[in-house]
C-alpha positions as CSV (number, residue, x, y, z in Angstrom):
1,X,12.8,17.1,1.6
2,X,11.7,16.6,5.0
3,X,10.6,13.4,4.8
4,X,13.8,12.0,3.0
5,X,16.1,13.3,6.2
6,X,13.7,11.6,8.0
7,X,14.1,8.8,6.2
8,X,17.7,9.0,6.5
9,X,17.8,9.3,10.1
10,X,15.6,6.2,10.4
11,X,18.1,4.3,7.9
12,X,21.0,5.5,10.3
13,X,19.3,4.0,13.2
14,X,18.5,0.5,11.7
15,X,21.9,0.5,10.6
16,X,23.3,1.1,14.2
17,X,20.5,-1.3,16.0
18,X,21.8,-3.9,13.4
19,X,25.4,-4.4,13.5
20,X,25.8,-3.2,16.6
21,X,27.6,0.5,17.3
22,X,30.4,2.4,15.3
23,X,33.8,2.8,16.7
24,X,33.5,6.6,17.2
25,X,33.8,6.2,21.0
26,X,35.1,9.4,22.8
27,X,34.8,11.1,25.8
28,X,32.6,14.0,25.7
29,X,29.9,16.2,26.9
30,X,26.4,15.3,27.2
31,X,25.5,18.9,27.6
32,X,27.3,19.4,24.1
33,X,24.5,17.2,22.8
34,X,21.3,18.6,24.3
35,X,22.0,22.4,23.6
36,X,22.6,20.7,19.8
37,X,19.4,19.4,19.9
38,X,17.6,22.2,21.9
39,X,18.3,23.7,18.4
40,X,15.8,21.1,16.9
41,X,12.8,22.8,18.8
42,X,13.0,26.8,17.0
43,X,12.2,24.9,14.1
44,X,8.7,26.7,14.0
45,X,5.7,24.6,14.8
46,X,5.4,26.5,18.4
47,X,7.4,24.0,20.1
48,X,10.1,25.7,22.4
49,X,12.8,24.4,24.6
50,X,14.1,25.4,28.2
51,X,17.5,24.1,28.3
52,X,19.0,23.2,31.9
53,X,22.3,22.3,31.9
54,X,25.0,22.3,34.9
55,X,28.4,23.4,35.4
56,X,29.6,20.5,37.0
57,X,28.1,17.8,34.8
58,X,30.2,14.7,34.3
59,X,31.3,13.4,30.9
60,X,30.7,10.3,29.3
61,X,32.6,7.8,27.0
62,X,30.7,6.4,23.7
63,X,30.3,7.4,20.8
64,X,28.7,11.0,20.1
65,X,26.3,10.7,17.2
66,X,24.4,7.8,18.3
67,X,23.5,9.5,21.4
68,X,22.6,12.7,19.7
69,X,20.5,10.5,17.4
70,X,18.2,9.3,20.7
71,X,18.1,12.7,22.0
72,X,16.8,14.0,18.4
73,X,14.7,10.9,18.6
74,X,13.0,11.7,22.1
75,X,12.6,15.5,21.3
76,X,11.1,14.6,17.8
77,X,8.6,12.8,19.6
78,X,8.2,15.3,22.5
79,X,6.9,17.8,19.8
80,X,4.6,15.2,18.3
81,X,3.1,14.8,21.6
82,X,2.1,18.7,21.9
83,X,0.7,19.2,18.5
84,X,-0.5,22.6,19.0
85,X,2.7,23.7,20.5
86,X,4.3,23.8,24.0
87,X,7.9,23.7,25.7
88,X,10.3,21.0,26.0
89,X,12.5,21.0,29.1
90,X,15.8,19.8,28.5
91,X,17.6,18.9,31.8
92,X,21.2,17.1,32.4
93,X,22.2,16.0,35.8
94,X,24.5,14.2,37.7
95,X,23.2,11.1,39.8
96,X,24.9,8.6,42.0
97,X,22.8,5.8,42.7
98,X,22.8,3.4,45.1
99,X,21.2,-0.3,45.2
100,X,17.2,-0.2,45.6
101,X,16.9,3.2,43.6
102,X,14.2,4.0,42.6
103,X,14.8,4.1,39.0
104,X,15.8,0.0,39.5
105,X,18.9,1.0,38.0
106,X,22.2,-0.6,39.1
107,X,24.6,1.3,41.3
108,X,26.8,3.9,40.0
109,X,28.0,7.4,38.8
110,X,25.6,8.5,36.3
111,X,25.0,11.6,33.9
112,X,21.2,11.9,33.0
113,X,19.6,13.6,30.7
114,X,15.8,14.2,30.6
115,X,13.6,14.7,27.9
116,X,9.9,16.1,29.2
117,X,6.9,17.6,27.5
118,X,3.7,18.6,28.5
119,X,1.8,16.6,26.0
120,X,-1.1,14.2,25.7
121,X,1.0,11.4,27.7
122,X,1.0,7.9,27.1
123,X,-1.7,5.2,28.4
124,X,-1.1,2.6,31.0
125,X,-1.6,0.0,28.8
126,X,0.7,1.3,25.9
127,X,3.8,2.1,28.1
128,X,5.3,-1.9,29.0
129,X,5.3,-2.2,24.7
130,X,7.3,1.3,23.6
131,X,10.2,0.0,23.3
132,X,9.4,-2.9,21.6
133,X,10.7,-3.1,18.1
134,X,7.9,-2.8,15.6
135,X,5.6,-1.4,18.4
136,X,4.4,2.4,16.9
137,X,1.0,3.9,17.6
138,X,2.2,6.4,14.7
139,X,0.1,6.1,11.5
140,X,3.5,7.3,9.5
141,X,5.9,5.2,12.1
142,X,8.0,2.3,12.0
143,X,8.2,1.3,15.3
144,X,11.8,1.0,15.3
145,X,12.6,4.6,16.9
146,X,12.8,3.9,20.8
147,X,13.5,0.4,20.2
148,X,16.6,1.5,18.5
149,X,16.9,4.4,21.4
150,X,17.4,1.9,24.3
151,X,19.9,-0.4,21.8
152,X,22.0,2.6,21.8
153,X,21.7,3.6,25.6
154,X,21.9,-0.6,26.7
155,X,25.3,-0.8,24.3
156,X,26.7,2.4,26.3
157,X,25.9,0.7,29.3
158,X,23.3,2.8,30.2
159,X,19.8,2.7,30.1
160,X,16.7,4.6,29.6
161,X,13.5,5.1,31.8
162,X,10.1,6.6,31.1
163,X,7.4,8.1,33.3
164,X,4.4,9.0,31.9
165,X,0.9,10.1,32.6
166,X,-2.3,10.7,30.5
167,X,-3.2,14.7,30.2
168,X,-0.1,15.5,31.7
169,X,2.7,14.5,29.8
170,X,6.2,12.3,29.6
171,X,9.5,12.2,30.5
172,X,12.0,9.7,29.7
173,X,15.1,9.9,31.3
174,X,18.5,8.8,29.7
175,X,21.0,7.4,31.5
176,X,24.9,7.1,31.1
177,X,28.0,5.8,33.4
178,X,30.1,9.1,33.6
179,X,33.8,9.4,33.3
180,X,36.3,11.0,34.9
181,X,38.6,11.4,32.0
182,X,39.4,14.6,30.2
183,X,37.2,15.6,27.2
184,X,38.5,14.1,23.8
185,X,40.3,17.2,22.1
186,X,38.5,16.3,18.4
187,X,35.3,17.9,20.0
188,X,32.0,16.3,20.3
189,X,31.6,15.4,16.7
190,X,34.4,15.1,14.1
């Protein structure tokens, strides 16, 4: 039954790409989300996680589940990049950029989190088209995974970014205005 949650989650996705997001917007805790899906990687196939998340890190406003559903989305294809196994580093942040950074991201408080495996990497020539919907270089895939990824991250008025290099691995960087405001009291997920 794999395959039909995987199904699922892709069904959840095109729902949210098409008619636009949910109203579960809250304040809450990206750090909430990535120990959640740190979970993903004990789930055999000799994929671990190292989980890196700070004290101080700023919230964010949006709505919970679809950003859980790009983390799980990344990490998923993290451990498909290191088929015969490897760790997953899981790091949140906080940035404040300022014009001319270097991630050509517009300035602003941010709360990042970053997704990075060691595994094959992506090619040159395949990294302008991976967020393209349709685009997959899966034989299974639909192409609609980090397509539906940036949707999220572009409706929450974020965005995300990808560095990537052959032998080495990836890592793709999400990131989210943060928030001052207190921590909705419903939790991260209700």
């Amino acid at each position: 039954h794999l395959a039909l949650g995987e199904a699922e989650i892709l069904a959840h996705q095109m729902l949210a790409f098409t008619r636009g997001e949910g109203n579960n917007k809250r304040v809450f805790g990206l750090g909430d989300l990535l120990v959640r899906v740190s979970r993903l990687c004990s789930a055999g196939s000799g994929i671990r996680c190292k989980l890196f998340v700070p004290s101080h890190l700023r919230r964010v406003e949006g709505d919970p589940t679809r950003i859980y559903q790009v983390l799980h989305n990344l990490v998923i294809n993290a451990s498909q990049a290191m088929p015969s196994g490897g760790t997953i580093h899981l790091i949140a942040g906080n940035a404040d950029l300022t014009d001319g950074n270097p991630y050509s991201m517009p300035s602003g408080r941010y709360t990042v989190a970053s997704v990075k495996d060691r595994g094959c990497g992506i090619p040159p020539e395949i990294l302008p088209h991976i967020f393209s919907p349709n685009f997959t270089t899966k034989p299974e895939g639909s192409g609609f995974g980090l397509a539906s990824c940036q949707a999220i991250v572009e409706h929450h008025g974020g965005a995300i970014r990808v560095a990537s290099k052959v032998g080495v691995g990836t890592e793709f960087l999400v990131f989210l205005p943060s928030t001052d405001a207190a921590a909705d009291p419903a939790g991260t997920f209700s």
